[in-house]
KOLGU-739683 format. One line per field, with one value per residue: x, y, z of N, C-alpha, C in turn; residue number from 1. Coordinates in steps of 0.001 Angstrom, whole numbers. Layout:
N
npx <- X/...
npy <- Y/...
npz <- Z/...
capx <- X/...
capy <- Y/...
capz <- Z/...
cpx <- X/...
cpy <- Y/...
cpz <- Z/...
num <- NUM/...
This chain:
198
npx <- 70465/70582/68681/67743/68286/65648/63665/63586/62978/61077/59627/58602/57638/55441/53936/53278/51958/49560/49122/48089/46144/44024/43365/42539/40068/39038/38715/36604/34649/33478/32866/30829/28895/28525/27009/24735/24115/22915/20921/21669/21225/18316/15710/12846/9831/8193/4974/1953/-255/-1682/-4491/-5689/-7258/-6168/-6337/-6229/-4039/-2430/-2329/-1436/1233/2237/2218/4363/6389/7032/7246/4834/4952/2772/2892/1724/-1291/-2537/-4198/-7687/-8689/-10922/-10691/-9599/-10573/-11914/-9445/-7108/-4818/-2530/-196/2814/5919/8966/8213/5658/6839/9666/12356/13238/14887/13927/11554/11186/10840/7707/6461/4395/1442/-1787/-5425/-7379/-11032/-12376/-13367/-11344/-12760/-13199/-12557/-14943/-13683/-13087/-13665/-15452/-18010/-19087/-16922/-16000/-17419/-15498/-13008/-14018/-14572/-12315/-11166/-12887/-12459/-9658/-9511/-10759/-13417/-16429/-17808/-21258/-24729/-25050/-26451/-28309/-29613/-31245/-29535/-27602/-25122/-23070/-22280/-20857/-20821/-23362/-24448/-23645/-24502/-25171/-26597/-28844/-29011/-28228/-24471/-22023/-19094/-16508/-18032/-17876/-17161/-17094/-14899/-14617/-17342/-20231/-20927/-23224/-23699/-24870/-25126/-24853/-26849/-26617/-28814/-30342/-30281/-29138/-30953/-32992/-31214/-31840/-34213/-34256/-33831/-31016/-31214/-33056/-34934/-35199
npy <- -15712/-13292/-12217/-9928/-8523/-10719/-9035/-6570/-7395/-7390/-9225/-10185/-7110/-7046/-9297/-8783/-6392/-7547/-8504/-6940/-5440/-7328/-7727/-5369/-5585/-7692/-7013/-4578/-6004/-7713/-5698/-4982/-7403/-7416/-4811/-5807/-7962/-7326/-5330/-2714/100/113/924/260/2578/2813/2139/4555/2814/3399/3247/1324/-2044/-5356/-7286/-5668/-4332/-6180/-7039/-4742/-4345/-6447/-6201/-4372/-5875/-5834/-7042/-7894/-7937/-8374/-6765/-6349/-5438/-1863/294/320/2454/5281/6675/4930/2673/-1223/-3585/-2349/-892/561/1717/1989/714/1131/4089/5799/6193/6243/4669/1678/-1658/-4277/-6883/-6281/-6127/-4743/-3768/-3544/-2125/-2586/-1658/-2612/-4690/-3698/-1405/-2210/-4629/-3571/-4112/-3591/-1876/-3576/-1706/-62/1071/2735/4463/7568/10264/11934/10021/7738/9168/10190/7591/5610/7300/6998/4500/4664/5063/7276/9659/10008/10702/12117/11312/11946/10355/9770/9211/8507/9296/11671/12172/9871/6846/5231/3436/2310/2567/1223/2467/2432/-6/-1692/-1663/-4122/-5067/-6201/-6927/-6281/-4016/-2178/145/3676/3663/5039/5673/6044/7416/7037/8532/9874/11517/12921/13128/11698/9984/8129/6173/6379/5900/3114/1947/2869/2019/2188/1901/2383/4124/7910
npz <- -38302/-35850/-32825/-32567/-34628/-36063/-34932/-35866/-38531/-41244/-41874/-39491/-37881/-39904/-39265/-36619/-36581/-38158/-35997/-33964/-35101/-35198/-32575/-31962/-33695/-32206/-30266/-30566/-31873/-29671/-28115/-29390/-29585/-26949/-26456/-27777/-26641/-24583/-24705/-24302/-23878/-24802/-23182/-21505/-21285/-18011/-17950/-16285/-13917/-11688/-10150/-11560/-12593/-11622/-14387/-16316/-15842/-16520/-18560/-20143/-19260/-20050/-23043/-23013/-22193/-19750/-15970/-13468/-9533/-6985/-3882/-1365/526/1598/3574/2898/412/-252/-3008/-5114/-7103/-5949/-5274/-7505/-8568/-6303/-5570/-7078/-7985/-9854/-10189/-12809/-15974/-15346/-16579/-17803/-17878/-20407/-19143/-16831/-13254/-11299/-8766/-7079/-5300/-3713/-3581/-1015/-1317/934/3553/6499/9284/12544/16031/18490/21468/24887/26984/26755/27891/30488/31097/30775/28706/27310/27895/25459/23048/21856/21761/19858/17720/17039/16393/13930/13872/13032/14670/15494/16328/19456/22415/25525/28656/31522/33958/37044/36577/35125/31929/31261/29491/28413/26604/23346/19991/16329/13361/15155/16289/18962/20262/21280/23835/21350/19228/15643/12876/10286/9433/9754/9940/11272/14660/17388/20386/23439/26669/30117/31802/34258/36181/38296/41655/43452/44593/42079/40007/40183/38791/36338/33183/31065/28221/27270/24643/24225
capx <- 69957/70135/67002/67721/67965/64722/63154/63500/62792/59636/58523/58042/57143/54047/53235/53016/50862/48324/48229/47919/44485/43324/43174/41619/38916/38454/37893/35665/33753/33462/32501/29658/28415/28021/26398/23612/23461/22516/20466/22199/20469/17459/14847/11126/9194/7042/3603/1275/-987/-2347/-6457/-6319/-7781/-5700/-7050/-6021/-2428/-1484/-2575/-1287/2548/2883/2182/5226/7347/7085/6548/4422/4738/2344/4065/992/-2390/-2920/-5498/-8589/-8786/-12399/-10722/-10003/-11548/-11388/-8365/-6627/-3050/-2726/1215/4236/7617/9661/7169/4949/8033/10920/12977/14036/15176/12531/11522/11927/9305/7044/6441/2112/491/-3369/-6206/-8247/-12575/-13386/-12768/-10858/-13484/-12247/-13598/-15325/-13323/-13927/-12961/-16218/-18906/-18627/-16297/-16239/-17076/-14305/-12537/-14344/-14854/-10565/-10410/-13313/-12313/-8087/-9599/-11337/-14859/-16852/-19026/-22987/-25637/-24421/-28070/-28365/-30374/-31156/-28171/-26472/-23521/-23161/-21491/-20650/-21015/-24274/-24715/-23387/-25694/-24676/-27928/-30399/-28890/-27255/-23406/-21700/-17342/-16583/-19090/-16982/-17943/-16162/-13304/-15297/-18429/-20667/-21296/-23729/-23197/-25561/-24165/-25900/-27136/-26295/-29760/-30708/-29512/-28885/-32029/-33787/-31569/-31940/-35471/-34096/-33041/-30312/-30483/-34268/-34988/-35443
capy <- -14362/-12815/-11766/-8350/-8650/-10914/-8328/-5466/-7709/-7174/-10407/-10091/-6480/-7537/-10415/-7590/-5051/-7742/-9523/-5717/-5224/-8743/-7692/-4390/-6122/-8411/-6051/-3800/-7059/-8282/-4685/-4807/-8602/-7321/-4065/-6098/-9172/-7055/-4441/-1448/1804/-51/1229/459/3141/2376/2999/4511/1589/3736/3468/179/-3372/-6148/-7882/-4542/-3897/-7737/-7137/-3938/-4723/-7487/-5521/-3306/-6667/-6002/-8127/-7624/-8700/-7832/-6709/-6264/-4923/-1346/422/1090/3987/4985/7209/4447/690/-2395/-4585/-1886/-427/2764/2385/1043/839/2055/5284/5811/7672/6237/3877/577/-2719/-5090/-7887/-6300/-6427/-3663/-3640/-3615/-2103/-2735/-1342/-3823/-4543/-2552/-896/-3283/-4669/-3092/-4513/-2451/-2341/-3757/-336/1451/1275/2653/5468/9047/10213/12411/9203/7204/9770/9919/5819/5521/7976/6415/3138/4905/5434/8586/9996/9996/11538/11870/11472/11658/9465/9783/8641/8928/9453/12495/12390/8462/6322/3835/2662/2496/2407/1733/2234/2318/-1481/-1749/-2277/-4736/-5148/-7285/-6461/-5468/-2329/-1413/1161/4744/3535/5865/5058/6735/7655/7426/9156/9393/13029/13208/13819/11036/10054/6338/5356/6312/4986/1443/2136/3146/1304/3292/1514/2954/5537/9284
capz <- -38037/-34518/-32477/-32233/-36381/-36289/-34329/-36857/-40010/-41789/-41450/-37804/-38010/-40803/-38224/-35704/-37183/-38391/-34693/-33057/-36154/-35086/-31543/-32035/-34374/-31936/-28672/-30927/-31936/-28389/-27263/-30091/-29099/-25823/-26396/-28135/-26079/-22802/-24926/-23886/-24063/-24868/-21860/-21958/-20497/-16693/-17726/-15263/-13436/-10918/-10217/-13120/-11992/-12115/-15510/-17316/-15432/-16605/-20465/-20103/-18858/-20846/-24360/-23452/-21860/-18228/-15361/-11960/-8241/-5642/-2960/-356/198/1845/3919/1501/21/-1056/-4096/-5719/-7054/-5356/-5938/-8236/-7981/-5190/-5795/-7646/-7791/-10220/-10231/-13900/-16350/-15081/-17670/-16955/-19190/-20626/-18446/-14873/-12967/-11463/-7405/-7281/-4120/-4375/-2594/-612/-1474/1255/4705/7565/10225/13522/17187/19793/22656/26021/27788/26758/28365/31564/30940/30631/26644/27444/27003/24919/22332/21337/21951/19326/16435/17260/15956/12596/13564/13055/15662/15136/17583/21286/23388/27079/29599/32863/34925/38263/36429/34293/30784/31477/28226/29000/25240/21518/18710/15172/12366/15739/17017/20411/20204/22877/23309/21032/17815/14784/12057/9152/9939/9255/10104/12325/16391/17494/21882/24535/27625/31399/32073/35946/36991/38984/42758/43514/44079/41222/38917/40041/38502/34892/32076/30374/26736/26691/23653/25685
cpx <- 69831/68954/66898/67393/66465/63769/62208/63127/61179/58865/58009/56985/55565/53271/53018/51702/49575/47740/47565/45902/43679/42980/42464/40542/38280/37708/36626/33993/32666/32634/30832/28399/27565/26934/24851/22934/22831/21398/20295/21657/18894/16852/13186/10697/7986/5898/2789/-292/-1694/-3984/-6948/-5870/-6435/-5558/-6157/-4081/-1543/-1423/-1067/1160/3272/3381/3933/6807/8433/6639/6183/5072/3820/2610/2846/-412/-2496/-4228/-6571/-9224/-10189/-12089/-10318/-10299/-11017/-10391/-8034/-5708/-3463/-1199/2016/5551/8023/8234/7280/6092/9445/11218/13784/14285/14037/13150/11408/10346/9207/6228/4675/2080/-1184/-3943/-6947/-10125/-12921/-12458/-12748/-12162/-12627/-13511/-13841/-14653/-14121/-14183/-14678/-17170/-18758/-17711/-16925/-16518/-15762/-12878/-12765/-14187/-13048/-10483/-11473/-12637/-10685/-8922/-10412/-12623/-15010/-18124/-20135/-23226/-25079/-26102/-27420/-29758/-30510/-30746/-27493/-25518/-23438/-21715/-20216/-21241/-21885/-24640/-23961/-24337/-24995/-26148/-28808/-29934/-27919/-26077/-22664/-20112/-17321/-17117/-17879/-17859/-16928/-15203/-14317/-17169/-19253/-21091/-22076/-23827/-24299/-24785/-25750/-25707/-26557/-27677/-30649/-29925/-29676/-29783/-32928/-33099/-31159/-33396/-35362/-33523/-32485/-30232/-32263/-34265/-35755/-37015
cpy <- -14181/-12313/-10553/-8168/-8902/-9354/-7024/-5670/-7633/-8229/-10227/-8431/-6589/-8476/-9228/-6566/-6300/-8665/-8245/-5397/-6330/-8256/-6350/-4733/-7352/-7442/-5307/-4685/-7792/-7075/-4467/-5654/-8204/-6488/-4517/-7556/-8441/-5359/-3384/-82/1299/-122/1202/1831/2846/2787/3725/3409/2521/3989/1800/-846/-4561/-7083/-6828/-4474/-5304/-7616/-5549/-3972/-5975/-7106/-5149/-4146/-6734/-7065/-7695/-8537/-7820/-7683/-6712/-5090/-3226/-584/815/2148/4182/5764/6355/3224/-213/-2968/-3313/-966/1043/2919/1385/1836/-47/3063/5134/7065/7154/5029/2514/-511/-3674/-6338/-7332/-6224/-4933/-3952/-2893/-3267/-2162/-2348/-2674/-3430/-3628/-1823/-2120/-3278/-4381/-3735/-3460/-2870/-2571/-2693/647/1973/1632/3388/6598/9107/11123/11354/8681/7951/9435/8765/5407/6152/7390/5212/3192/4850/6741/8312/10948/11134/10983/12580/11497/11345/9696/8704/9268/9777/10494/12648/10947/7810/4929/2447/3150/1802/2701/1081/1925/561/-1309/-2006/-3095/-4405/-6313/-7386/-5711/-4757/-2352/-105/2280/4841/4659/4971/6170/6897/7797/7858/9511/11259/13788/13757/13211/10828/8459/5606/5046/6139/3882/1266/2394/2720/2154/3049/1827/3969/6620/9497
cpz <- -36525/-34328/-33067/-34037/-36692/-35723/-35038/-38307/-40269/-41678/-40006/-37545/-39115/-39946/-36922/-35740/-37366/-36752/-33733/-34560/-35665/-33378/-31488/-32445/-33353/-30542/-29453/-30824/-31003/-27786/-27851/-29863/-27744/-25429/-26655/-27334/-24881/-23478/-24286/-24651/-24676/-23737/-22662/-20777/-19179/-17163/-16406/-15202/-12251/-11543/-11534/-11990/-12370/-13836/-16361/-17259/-15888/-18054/-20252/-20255/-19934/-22208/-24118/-22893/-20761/-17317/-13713/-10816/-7091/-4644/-1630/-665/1211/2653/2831/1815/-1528/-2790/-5343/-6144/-6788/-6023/-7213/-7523/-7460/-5553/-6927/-7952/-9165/-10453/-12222/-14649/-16291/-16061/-17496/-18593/-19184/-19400/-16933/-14595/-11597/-9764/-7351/-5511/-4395/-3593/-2495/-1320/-432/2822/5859/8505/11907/14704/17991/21188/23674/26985/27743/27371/29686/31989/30544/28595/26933/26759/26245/23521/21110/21206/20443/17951/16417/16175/14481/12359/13514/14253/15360/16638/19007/22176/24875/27352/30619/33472/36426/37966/35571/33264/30578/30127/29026/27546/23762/20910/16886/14377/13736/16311/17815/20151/21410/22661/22284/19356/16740/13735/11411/9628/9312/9453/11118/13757/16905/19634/23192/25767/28858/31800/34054/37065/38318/40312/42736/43340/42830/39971/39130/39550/37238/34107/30721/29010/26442/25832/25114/25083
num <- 1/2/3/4/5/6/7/8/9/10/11/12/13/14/15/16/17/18/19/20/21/22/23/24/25/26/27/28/29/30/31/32/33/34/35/36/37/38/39/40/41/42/43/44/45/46/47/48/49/50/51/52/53/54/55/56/57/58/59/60/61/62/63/64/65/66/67/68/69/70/71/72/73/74/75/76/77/78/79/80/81/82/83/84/85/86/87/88/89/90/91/92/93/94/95/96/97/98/99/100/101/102/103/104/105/106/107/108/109/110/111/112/113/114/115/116/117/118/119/120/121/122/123/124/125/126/127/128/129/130/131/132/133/134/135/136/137/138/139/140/141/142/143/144/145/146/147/148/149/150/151/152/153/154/155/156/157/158/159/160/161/162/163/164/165/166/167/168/169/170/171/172/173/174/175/176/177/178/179/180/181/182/183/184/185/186/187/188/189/190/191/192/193/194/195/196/197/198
């Protein structure tokens, strides 16, 4: 029998058709294997974790067969509770595959301790006033003293206790400003002690 004969005989044609079904059944097969080994179109939903404590956001993630990483801590933010999530990544809504894991920002226990610069005493409030509230204090009572120097910063007071450079305060804390009235002439104030109550 020539090829060209074999070619056209039914035997070959029957061996044809069932190797062309065998290869369709197998891509389909293969396409089906795959669909389910990589659970395709199966998405868990991101819960929202914002304002919830650690303890809660770990039960919480796990139920639905997520996984955290803390990525870093934030300035604290008094709206809401210590050590509990201010952000995350993938945002609360969005649809991802089980297992991934879930990008944690946390607020800190409380507000950063900030230092009193060395710069202050001894300056204008003019300046002092901007170099103070820059660094996240609030400004208390502004007294004057009798001073040489008029509107010269002679003391900080936080809660009624002297502040020096150096002394740290919670970030938001109040400072309260003594400042030198300009009423005195040289001599008389080497005679006055400027950290006296008026």
């Amino acid at each position: 029998m020539s090829f060209f004969k074999f070619l056209f005989s039914k035997v070959f044609l029957k061996n044809l058709v069932i190797a062309i079904i065998l290869t369709i059944a197998l891509v389909i097969g293969l396409f089906y294997w795959l669909n389910y080994y990589t659970n395709h179109n199966e998405y868990i939903e991101v819960p929202d974790l914002s304002k919830l404590e650690m303890d809660i956001v770990e039960k919480k993630l796990d139920q639905v067969g997520l996984r955290y990483v803390i990525m870093d801590s934030t300035a604290f933010n008094p709206e809401y509770p210590s050590f509990s999530v201010v952000d995350q990544n993938p945002s609360p809504g969005q649809s991802v595959k089980e297992n991934r894991k879930i990008y944690l920002t946390i607020n800190p226990k409380d507000y950063a301790l900030v230092r009193i610069p060395e710069n202050i005493i001894g300056n204008t409030k003019r300046q002092v006033l901007p170099n103070l509230k820059s660094l996240g204090f609030k400004i208390g009572k502004i007294s004057k003293k009798p001073d040489i120097a008029k509107d010269v910063v002679l003391a900080l007071k936080h809660q009624n206790e002297n502040l020096k450079p150096g002394d740290k305060l919670k970030k938001t804390s109040v400072i309260d400003i003594v400042v030198g009235d300009g009423s005195l002439d040289y001599s008389e104030s080497n005679t006055v002690n400027p950290n006296e109550d008026e």
